[in-house]
C-alpha positions in Angstrom: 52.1 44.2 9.5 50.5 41.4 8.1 47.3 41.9 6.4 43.6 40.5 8.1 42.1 37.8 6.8 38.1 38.9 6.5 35.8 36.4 8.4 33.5 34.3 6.2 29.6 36.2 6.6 26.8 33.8 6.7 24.6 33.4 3.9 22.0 36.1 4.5 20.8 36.5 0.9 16.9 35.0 2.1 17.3 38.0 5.3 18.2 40.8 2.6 15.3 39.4 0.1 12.6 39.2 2.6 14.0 42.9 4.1 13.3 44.2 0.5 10.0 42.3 -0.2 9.1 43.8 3.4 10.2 47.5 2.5 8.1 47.3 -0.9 5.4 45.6 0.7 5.1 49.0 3.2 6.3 51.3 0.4 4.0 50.3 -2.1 1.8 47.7 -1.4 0.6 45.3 -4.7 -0.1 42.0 -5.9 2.3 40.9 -7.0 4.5 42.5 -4.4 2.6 40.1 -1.7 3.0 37.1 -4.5 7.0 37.6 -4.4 6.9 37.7 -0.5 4.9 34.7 -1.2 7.2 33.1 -3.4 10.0 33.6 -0.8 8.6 32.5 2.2 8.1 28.8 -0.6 11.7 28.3 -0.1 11.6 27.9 3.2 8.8 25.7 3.3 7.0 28.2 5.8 3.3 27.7 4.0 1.3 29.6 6.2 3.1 33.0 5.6 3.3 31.7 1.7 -0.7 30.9 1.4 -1.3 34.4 3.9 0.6 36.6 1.3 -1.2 34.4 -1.8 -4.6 35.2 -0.2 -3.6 39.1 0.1 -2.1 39.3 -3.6 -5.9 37.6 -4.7 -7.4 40.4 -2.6 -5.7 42.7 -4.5 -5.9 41.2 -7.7 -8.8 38.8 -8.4 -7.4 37.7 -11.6 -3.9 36.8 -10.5 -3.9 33.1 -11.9 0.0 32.1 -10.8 -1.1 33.0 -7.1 -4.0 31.0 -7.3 -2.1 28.4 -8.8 1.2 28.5 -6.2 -1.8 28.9 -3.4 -2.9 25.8 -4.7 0.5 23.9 -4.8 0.6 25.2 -1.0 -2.6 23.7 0.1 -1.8 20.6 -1.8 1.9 20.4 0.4 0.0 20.7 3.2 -2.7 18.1 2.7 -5.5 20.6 2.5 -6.9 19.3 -1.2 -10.2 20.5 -1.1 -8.5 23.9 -1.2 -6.2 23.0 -3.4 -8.9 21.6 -6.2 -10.5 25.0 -5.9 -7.4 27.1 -6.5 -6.2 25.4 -9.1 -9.7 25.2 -10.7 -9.3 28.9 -10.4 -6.1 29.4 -11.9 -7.6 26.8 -14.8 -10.1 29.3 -15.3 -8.1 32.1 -15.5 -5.5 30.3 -18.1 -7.7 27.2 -20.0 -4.7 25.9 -21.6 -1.9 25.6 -18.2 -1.0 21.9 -18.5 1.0 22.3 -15.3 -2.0 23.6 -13.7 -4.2 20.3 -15.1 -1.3 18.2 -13.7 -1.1 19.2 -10.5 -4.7 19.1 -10.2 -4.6 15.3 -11.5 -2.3 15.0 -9.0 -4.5 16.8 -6.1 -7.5 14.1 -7.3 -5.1 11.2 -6.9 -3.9 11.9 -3.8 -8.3 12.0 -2.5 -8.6 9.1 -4.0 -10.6 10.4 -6.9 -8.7 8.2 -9.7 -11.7 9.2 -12.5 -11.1 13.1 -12.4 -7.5 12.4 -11.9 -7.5 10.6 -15.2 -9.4 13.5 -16.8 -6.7 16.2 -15.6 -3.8 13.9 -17.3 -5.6 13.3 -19.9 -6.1 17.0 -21.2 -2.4 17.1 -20.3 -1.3 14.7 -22.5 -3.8 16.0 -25.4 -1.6 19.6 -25.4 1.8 18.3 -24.7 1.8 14.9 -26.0 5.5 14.3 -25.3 4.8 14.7 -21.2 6.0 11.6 -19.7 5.2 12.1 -16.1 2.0 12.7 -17.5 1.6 8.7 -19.1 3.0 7.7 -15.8 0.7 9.8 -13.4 -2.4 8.4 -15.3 -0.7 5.0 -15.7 -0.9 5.2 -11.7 -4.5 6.1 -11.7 -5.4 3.6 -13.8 -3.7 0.8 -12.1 -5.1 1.8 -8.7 -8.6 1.7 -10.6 -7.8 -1.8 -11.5 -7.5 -0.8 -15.3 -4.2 -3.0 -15.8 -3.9 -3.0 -19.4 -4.6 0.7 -19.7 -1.8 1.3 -17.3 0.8 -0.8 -18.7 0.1 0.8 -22.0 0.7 4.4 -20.5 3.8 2.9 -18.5 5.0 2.2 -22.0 4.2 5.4 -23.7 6.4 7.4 -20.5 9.0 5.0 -21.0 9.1 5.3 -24.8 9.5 9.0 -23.8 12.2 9.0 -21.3 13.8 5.4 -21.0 15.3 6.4 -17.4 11.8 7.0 -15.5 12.2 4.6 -12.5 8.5 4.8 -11.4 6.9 3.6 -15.0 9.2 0.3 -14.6 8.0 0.2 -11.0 4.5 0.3 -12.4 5.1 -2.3 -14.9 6.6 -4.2 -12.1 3.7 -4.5 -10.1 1.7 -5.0 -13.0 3.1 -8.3 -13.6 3.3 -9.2 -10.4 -0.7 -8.4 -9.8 -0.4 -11.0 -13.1 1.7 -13.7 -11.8 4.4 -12.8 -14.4 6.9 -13.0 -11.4 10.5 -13.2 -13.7 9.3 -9.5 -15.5 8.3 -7.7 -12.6 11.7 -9.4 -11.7 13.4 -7.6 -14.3 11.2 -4.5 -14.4 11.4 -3.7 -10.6 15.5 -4.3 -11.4 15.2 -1.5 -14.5 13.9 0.8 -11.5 16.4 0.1 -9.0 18.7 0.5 -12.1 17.3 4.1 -12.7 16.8 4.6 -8.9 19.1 2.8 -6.7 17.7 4.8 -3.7 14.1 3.7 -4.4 13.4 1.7 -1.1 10.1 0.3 -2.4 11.4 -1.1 -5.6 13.9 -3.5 -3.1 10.9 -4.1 -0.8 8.7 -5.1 -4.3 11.3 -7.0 -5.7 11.7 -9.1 -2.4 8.2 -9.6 -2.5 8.4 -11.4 -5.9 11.3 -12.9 -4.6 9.4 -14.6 -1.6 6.5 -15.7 -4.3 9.4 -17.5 -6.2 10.3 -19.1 -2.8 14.2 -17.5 -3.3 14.3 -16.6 0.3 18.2 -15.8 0.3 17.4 -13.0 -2.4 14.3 -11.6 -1.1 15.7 -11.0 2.4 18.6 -9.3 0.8 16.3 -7.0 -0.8 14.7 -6.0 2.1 18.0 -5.1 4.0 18.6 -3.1 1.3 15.4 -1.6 1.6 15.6 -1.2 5.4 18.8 0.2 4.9 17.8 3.1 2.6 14.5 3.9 4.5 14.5 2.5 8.3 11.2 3.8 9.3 9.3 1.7 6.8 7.1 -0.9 8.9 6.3 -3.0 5.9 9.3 -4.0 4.9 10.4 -5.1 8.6 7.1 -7.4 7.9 7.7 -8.2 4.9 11.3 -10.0 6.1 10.1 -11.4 9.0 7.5 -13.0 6.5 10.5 -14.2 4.4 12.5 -15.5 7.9 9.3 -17.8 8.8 9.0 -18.9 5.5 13.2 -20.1 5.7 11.8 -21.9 9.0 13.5 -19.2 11.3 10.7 -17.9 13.6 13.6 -16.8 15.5 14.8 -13.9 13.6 11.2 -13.5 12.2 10.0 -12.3 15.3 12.4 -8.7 16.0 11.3 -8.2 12.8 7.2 -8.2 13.8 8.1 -6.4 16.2 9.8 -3.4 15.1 7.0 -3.3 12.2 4.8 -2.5 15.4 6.6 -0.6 17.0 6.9 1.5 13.5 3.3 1.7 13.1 1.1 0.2 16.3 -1.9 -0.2 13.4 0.1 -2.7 11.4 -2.8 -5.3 11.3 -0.7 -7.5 9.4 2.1 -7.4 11.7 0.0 -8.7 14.0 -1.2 -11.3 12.3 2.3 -12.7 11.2 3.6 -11.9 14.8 0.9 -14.2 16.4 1.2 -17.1 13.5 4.6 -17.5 14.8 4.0 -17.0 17.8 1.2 -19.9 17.4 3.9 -22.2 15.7 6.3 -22.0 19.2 3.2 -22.9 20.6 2.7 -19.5 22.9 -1.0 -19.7 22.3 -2.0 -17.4 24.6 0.1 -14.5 23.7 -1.1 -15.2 19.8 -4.5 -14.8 20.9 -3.5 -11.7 22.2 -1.9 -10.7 18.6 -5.0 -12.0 16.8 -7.5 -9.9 18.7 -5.6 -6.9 18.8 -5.4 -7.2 14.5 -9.3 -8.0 14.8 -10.3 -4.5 17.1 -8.1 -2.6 14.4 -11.6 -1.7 12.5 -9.2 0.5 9.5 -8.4 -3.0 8.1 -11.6 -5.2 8.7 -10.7 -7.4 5.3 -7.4 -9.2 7.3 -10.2 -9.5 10.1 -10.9 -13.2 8.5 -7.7 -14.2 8.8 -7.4 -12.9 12.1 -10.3 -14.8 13.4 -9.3 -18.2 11.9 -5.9 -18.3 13.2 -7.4 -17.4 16.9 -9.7 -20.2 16.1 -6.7 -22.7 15.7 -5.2 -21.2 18.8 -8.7 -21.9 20.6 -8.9 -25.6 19.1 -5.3 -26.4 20.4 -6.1 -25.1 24.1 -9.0 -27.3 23.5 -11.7 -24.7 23.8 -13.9 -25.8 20.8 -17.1 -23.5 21.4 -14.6 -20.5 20.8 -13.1 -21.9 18.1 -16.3 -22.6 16.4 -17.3 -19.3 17.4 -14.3 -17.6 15.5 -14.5 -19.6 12.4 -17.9 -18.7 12.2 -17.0 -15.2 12.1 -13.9 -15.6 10.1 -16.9 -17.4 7.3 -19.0 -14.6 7.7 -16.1 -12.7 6.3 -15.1 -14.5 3.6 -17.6 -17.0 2.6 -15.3 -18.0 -0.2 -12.5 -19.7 1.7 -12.8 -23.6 1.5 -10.1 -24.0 4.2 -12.1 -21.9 6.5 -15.2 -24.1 6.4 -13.0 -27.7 6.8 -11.6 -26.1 9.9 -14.8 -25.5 11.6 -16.3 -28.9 10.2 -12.9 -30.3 12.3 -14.1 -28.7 15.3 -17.6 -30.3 14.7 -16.1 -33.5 14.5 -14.5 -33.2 17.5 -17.4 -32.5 19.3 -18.8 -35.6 17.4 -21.2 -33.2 15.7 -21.2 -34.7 12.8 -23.9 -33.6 10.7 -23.0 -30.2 10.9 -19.1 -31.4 10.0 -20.5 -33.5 7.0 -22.1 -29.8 6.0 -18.8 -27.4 6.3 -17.1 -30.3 4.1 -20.2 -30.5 2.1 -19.8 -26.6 1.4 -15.7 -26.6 1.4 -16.2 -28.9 -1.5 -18.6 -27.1 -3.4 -15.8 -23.8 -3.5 -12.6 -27.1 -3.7 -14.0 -30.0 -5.8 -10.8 -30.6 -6.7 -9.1 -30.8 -3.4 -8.7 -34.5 -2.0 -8.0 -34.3 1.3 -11.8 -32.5 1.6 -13.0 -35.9 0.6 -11.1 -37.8 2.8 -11.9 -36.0 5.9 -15.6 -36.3 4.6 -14.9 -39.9 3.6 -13.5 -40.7 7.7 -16.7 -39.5 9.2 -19.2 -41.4 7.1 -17.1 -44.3 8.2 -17.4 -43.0 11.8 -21.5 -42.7 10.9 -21.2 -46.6 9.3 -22.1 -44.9 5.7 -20.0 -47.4 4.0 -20.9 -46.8 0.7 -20.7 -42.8 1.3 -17.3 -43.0 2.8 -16.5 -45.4 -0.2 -17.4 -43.0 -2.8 -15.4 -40.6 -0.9 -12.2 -42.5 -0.7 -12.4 -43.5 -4.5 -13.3 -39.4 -5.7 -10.1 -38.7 -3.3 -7.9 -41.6 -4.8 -8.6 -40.2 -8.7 -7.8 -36.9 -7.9 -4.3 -38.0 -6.7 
């Protein structure tokens, strides 16, 4: 008789740990028998029974610092920071010296946007365990998003000089030179991260974007199909390359790409933008205009709204409707007083409605922010001729010709 084979039994080792955390839990109900049960319902990522049995162990014991602390970590998965800053503040109390506590705390801050305390947490991290390299590279974060460049770089180097393989300090650095200009290292430094990391979608999106700056279309598209590739659902990288097809000239293929980075996220204000700017270069005015205004009533992104409102402006001009053009570079000003270009468009518009006085004052104030721009002259220079100011549009054309 041949002997049975026994069938294989599924893995049932969570069942017969949550049947014993259950039957001690009824049998004699503690602390830290609710924190295990706790601790158990962690692995399978069910947080509300986790932070439920966290609560009860506090009950029971006030001055259980680990629950306070994993209650914390819980609330933090599950986006509820304020309550995560509180437990974890807590636990901090209960134990002044748990760096992991400070850290995730510092990470808690970051993630509400409050870059100062987050700085403070990694700080007192670094101060008892000065060999913590996440810790260099979480504050190195803070302080770049703070806009303290140098201070990040130099705590990108002290993670690195720690552990040589941490993909996000070269990503950092990366973006630190590329926020600089210094486009061939954050070549090479977004390259170390890829090196470290070749799964890390946003380090081929980054790259391309440096790329694209260096006008190496070829490369930069072939980052972000790389990037794509590794993370699909990631609307600003489908921009990104259909940014880098219009710039190769090939509106074409630029356009699925637009549109899929809608499609991904219907808020993508720049998606918009770019979608209608080629849409305005096929000459499909009307359905730009419909791109342009639906960037300009996304209010969560009112600084593109400039841009927004001078491209519909140049969609206006060409469908000849100057009053709305001059209407929306007026806005588009408003926004960004700044932009010299902005203000020569509208003074073009004035000049087409042979309003010249107010074009000689847009080119009058584009100058003033472009002094060295010739073609401001010029176009300044045309109109005084227009006006028989000989000697003005004279002086115009000769400050135009020595700037050539």
């Amino acid at each position: 008789m041949a002997s049975s084979v026994p069938s294989p039994r599924p893995d049932n080792s969570f069942e017969s740990a949550l049947a014993a955390s259950n039957f001690l839990i009824e049998s004699r109900p503690s602390a830290q028998a609710f924190y295990d049960r706790g601790n158990l319902y962690g692995t399978t990522f069910d947080y509300r029974r986790t932070i439920a049995d966290y609560s009860r162990a506090i009950e029971l014991d006030p001055a259980h610092a680990d629950a306070y602390y994993d209650r914390g970590f819980a609330y933090a998965w599950t986006k509820v920071y304020d309550r995560a800053v509180s437990d974890l503040t807590k636990a901090i109390e209960l134990k002044p010296c748990w760096t992991h506590a400070y850290y995730l705390r510092g990470d808690v801050y970051s993630f509400m946007g409050d870059h100062a305390r987050a700085i403070a947490d990694f700080t007192k991290v670094i101060a008892r365990t000065p060999a913590h390299a996440h810790a260099y590279f979480s504050r190195g974060t803070a302080q770049e998003t703070q806009g303290n460049l140098d201070a990040a770089l130099a705590d990108y180097d002290s993670a690195l000089a720690i552990n040589d393989d941490l993909a996000g300090a070269y990503y950092g650095r990366g973006n630190i030179h590329r926020e600089r200009g210094q486009h061939e290292l954050a070549i090479a430094e977004y390259t170390k991260a890829i090196a470290c990391a070749p799964d890390a979608a946003h380090a081929y999106n980054s790259r391309g974007i440096v790329y694209d700056l260096l006008g190496d279309y070829e490369r930069s598209i072939a980052d972000y199909d790389t990037s794509i590739a590794l993370n699909p659902n990631e609307p600003s990288t489908f921009n990104n390359r259909g940014y880098a097809y219009e710039l190769k000239g090939d509106v074409d293929r630029a356009l699925p790409d637009y549109d899929k980075a809608i499609e991904l996220d219907p808020d993508c204000t720049i998606g918009y933008i770019n979608r209608g700017i080629a849409h305005f270069r096929q000459e499909r005015y009307d359905v730009a205009i419909e791109d342009f205004t639906k960037a300009i009533e996304n209010e969560a992104t009112a600084a593109k709204h400039a841009v927004a409102y001078v491209n519909r402006g140049h969609c206006w001009l060409m469908k000849r409707d100057t009053e709305r053009a001059i209407t929306d570079y007026s806005y588009s000003i408003a926004l960004d007083p700044g932009d010299a270009g902005i203000y020569a468009r509208r003074a073009s518009a004035y000049e087409g409605k042979e309003d010249y006085a107010r074009a000689i004052a847009d080119y009058n104030r584009a100058i003033a922010i472009k002094p060295q721009q010739p073609d401001l002259y010029v176009s300044r220079g045309v109109i005084y001729l227009r006006k028989i100011r000989l000697i003005r549009a004279a002086a115009d054309f000769y400050r135009a010709f020595k700037l050539l």
